[in-house]
C-alpha positions as CSV (number, residue, x, y, z in Angstrom):
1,X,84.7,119.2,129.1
2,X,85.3,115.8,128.8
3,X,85.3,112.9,131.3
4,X,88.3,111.4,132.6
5,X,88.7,107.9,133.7
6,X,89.8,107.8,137.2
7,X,89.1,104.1,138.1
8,X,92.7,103.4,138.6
9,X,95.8,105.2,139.6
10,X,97.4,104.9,135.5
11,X,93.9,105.9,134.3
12,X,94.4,109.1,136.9
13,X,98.0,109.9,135.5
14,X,96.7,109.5,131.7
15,X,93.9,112.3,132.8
16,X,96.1,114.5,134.1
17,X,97.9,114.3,130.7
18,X,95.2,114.9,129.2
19,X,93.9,117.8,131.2
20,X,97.3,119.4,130.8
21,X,97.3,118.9,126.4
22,X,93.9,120.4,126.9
23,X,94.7,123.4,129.3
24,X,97.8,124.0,126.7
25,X,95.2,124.2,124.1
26,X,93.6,127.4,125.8
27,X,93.9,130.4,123.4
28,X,94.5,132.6,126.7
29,X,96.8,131.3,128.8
30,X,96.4,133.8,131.3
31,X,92.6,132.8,131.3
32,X,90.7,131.8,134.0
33,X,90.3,127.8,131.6
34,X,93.5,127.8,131.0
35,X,94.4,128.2,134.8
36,X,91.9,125.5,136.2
37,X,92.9,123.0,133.9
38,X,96.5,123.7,134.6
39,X,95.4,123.3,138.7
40,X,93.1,120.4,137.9
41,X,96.2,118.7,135.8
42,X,98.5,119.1,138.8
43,X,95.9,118.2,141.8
44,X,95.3,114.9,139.6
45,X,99.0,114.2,138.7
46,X,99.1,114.7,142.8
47,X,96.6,112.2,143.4
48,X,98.6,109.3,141.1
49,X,102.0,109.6,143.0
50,X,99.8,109.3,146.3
51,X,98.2,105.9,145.0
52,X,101.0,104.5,143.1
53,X,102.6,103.2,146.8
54,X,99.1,101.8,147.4
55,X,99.0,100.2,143.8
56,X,102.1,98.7,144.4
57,X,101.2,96.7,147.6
58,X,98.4,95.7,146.3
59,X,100.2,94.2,143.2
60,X,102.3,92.6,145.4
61,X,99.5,91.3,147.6
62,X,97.9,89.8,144.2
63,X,101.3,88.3,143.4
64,X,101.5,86.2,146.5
65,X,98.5,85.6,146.7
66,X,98.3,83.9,143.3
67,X,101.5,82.0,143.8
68,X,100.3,80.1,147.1
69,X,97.1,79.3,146.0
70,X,95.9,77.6,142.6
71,X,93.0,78.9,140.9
72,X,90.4,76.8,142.4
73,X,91.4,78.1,146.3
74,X,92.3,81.5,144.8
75,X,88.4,81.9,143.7
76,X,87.1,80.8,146.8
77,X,89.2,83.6,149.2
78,X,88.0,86.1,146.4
79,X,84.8,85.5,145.2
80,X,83.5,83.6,148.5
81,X,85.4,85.2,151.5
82,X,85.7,88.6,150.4
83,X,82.4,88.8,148.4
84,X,84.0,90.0,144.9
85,X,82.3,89.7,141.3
86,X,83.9,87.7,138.8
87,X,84.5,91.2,136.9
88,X,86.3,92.4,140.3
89,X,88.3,89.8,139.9
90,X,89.0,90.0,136.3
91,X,89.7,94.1,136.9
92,X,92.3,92.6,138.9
93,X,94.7,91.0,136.8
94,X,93.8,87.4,137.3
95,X,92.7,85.5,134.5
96,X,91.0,82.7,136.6
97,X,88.9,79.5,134.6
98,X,86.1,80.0,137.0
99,X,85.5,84.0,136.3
100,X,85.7,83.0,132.0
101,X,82.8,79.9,133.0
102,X,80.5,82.1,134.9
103,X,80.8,85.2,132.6
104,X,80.3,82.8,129.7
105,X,76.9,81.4,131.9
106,X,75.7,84.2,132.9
107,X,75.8,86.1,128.7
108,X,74.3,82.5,127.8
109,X,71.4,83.4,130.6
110,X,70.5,86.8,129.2
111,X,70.9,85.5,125.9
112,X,68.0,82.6,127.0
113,X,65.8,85.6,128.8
114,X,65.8,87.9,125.8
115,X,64.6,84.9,123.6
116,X,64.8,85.3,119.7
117,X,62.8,88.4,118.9
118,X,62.9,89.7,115.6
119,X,61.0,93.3,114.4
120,X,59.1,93.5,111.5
């Protein structure tokens, strides 16, 4: 079987499609496959409509918030007050300066720790 993103409520609704292709792919339809991808299509298809109201609150929670604040205060309230990664914030939809810098410091840092080794 194969794994389904379900990080976000579109990733849930592009596994149910998925889990319905495959459950129309059963050679039995009346078999007992067929019928649990069928149920697991529909119990995930459930789940999406019962997040999209939450997704779209919090897209319009990330909306204000990024027109009353610039980028600079913006990183603060996330990345200080509520304790998010820079990838958190990314995953987000904003494309703030200060997530790009500290990603770009922190590849250079591994880079430095791993050093230039080369195999024989």
């Amino acid at each position: 079987m194969p794994n389904y993103d379900l990080s976000t409520p579109g990733a849930i609704s592009a596994a149910a499609e998925l889990a319905r292709i495959r459950a129309s792919l059963e050679p039995n339809q009346d078999s007992y496959n067929a019928a649990w991808l069928h149920g697991y299509a529909d119990a995930l298809a459930n789940v999406a409509d019962a997040l999209e109201p939450q997704q779209e609150r919090m897209d319009a929670i990330i909306g204000y918030m990024a027109e009353q604040h610039d980028s600079a205060e913006l990183y603060d309230i996330l990345h200080e007050a509520l304790a998010m990664s820079d990838q958190d914030i990314l995953s987000l939809g904003f494309d703030l300066p200060q997530c790009r810098e500290q990603l770009r410091r922190e590849t250079s840092e591994q880079k430095k720790k791993r050093g230039n080794h080369y195999e024989r």
